[in-house]
N, C-alpha and C positions, 0 to 999 in steps of 0.2 A: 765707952763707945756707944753710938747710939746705934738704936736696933734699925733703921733704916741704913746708917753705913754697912754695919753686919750682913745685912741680905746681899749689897750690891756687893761686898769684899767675895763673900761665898759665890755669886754667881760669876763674878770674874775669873775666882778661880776654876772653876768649872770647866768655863769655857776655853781657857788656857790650858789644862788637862786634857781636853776632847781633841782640840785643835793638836795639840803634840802629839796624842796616840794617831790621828789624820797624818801627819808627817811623817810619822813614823812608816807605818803599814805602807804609804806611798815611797817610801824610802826602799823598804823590804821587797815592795812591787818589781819596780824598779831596779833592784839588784839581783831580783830570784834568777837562778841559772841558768829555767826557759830562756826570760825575756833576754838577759844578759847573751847567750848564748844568741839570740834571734838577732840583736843590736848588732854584735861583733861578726856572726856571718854575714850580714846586709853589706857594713862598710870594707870587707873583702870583696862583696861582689861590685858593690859602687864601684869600689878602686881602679875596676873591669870594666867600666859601663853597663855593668849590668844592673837593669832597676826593675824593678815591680816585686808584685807578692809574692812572697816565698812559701812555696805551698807544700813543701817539705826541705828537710835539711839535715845531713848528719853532724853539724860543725858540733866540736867539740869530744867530740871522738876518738878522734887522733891527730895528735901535732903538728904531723907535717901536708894535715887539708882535708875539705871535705867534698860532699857531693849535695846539689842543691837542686829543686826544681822552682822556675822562675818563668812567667809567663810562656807555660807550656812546654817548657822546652828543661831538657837536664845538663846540668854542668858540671865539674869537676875543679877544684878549684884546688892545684898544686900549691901551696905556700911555701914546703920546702926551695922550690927553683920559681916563686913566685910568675905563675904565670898561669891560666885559663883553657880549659875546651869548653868545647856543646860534646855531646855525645850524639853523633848522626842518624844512629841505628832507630828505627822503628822504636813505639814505646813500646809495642809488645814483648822487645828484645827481653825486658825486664822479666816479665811472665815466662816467658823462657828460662831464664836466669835461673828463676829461684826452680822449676822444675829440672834444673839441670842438678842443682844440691840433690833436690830428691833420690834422685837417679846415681848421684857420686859422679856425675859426668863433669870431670874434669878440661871443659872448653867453653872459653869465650870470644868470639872474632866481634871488635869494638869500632867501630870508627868514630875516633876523636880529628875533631877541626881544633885544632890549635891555631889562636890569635897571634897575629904576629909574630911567628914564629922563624926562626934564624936559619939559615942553611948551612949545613952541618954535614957528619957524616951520614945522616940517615935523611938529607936530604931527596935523593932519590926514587922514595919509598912512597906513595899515597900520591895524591894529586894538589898541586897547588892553586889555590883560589887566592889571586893575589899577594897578597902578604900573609896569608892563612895558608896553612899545611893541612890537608886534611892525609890524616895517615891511619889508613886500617891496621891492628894488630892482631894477632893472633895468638892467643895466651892460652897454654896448657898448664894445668895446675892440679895439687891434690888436695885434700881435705885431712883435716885434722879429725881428733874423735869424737868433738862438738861440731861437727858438720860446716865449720868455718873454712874459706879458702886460705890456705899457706900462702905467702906471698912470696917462694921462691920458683916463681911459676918459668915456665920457657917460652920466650918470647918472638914471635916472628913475624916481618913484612914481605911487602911485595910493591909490585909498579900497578899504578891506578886505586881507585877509590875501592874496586872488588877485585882483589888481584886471582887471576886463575891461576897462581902458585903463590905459594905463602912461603919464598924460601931463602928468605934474608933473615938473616941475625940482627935484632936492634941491639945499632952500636952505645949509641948517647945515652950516658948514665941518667940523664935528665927525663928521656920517654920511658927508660925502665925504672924510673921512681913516680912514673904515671901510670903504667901500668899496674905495679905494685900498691900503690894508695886504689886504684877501680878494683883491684880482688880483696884490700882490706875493709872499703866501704860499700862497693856494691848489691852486697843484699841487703847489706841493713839499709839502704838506701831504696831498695825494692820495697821492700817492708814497709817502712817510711812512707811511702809513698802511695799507698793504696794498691801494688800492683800485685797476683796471687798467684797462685800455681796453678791454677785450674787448668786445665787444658783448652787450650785454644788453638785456631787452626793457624798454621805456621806459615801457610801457603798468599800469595807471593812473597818469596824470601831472601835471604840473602848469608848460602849452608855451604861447605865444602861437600865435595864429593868426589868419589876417585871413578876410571873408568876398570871394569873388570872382566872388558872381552876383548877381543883382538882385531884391530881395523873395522873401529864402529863406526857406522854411518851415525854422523852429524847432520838433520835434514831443516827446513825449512819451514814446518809445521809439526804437528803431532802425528804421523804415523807414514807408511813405506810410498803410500803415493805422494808422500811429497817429495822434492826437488835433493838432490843431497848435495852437501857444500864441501865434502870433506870426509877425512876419518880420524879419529882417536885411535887410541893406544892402548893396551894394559899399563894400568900405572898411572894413567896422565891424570894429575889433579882438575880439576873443574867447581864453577862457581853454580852452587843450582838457584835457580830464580825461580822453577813455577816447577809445579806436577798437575797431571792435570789423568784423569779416565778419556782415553780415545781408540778407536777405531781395536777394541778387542784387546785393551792394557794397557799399565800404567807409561808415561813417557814424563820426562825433565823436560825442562830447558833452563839450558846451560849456558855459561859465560866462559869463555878459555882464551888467555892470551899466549899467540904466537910469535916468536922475537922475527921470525920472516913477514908470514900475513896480517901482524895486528891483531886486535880485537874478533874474535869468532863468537856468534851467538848463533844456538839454535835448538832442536829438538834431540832427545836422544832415548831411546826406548829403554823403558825401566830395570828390563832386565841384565844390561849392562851397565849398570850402576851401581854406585854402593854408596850409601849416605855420612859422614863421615862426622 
């Protein structure tokens, strides 16, 4: 053989060596678990219409769905009953979250917007947008002794998007394997996500609270010269929206629905309050 075929034989094959270990490593790119795992939550959310960046995501976690953030906004993406929310809650809610682990404080009140969602028996519960259910729940749960939430939490709704009584039972197997998948993915979904425990301020929010005086004025601003609309009860649940320092203490304002008057919003002075 002549030594000018030799040099070209030798760089051919070279090049054909370099070029496979290229295929290769793009092969392995391509398959690693990240990306795999990044591929395979994407066309779950396409499936949904949901597009853009995915800027955190638990998929692959557990089988029956993950939780994802996607331009700006956080989803849940049921696979077990194939079907989608947003999580409506503030992002903060998450910052929350993980300082409720801290604390072993076993509650979460979540409002999920469910897509196209079917009317059912827990139709009555949350507010409907359309063909979207938005249904707040209210999940009590314990911790394991790796500070994980158990998923055999206690589940409860109410009428409106912030119900001033949380005291329906969810019926439909299918929103209590939503709720169940948000206390299995939730924090690591927090995590995931850049949000921390730090303490942040909570206020305007959206908190249960009971009342714990008897025939409390409900007023119209923060403190006794304002107008009163009403009174409470010992006992009565209420939604807190603000706290705020006025006029010599602390004062709420509350949300509480009445099945006679509707919707009541107003002020209620701190001291008959109990945060919940």
């Amino acid at each position: 053989m002549k030594k000018g075929t030799f040099s070209l034989l030798k760089f051919l094959s070279v090049t054909i060596t370099l070029a496979c270990m290229v295929t290769a490593l793009s092969v392995f790119s391509i398959n690693s678990p990240a990306s795999a795992a990044s591929s395979a939550g994407r066309e779950h959310l396409e499936k949904f219409g949901i597009q853009g960046n995915i800027a955190a995501s638990t998929y692959g976690h557990n089988p029956n769905g993950f939780m994802a953030r996607v331009g700006g906004k956080n989803y849940i993406v049921d696979l077990k009953n194939d079907r989608v929310a947003s999580i409506e809650n503030p992002d903060s809610f998450f910052d929350e979250l993980l300082q409720k682990r801290e604390k072993q404080d076993g509650l979460a009140i979540v409002q999920f917007l469910l897509r196209n969602d079917r009317y059912d028996k827990d139709n009555l519960y949350g507010e409907w947008r359309g063909s979207h259910h938005l249904i707040p729940m209210y999940i009590l749960f314990d911790y394991d002794a790796n500070g994980n939430a158990l998923p055999e939490g206690r589940i409860f709704s109410g009428e409106g998007a912030s119900p001033g009584h949380y005291h329906g039972d969810i019926h439909e197997q299918k929103n209590i394997d939503l709720a169940k998948l948000f206390l299995d993915q939730g924090f690591l979904f927090a995590e995931q996500a850049g949000f921390s425990a730090a303490a942040v301020s909570k206020w305007p929010g959206n908190y249960p609270g009971t009342i714990t005086g008897n025939e409390v004025n409900v007023r119209t601003g923060p403190g006794t010269n304002y107008r009163s609309l009403g009174v409470f009860f010992k006992g009565d649940n209420v939604t807190l929206l603000n706290r705020t320092e006025a006029n010599g203490g602390i004062w709420y304002e509350v949300k509480y629905y009445n099945t006679q008057f509707g919707w009541i919003q107003g002020w209620v002075y701190g001291d008959f309050i109990e945060e919940n």
